[in-house]
N, C-alpha and C positions, 0 to 999 in steps of 0.2 A: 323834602330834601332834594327833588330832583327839580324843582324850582332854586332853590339858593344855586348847584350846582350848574344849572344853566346861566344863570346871571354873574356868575365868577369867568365861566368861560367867557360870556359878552364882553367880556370888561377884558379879557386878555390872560386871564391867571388860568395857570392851568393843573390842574386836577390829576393827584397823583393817586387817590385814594377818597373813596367817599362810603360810607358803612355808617351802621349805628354801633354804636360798643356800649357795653356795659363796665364801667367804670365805677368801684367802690369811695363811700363816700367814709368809710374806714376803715384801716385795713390791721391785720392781726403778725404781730412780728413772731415768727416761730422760729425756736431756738433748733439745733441741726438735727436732733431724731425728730422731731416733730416734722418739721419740713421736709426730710428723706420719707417719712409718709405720707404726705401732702404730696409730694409732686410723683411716689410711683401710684397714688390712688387719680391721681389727674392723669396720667400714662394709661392706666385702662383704661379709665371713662374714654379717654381720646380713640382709643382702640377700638372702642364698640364701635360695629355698621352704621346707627341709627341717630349715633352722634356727632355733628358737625362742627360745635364752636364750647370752649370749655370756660367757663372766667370763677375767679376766686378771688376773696379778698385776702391771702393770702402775702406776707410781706416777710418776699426770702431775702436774707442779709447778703449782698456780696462776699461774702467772706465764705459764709455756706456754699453758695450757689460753686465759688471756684474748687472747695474739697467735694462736695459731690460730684462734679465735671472730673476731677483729676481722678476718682476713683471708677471712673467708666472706663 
């Protein structure tokens, strides 16, 4: 990766971000209890010391995602 990322620079482009991710190649729609536990069980995980980077194939609806935000 840090060969491509050099040869983008040569060439003039410039590099806002460069990482591996974990990217589901399908992801599971969860209606709004489900999802209100899905994302406070990803809030702890995130929360542990030991824990860095958290990924889910988890696919929260907009619609969800703005009633949970407004009840914070």
């Amino acid at each position: 990766m840090e060969a491509v990322r050099k040869a983008l620079e040569a060439k003039g482009y410039k590099i806002t971000s460069a990482e591996v991710q974990m990217v589901p190649k399908t992801t599971v729609n969860l209606d709004e209890e489900a999802a209100l536990k899905a994302l406070r069980l990803i809030d702890r995980i995130e929360d542990l010391d030991d824990v860095q980077r958290v990924f889910s194939n988890a696919d929260f609806s907009d619609a969800v995602l703005e009633k949970i935000h407004s009840n914070v």
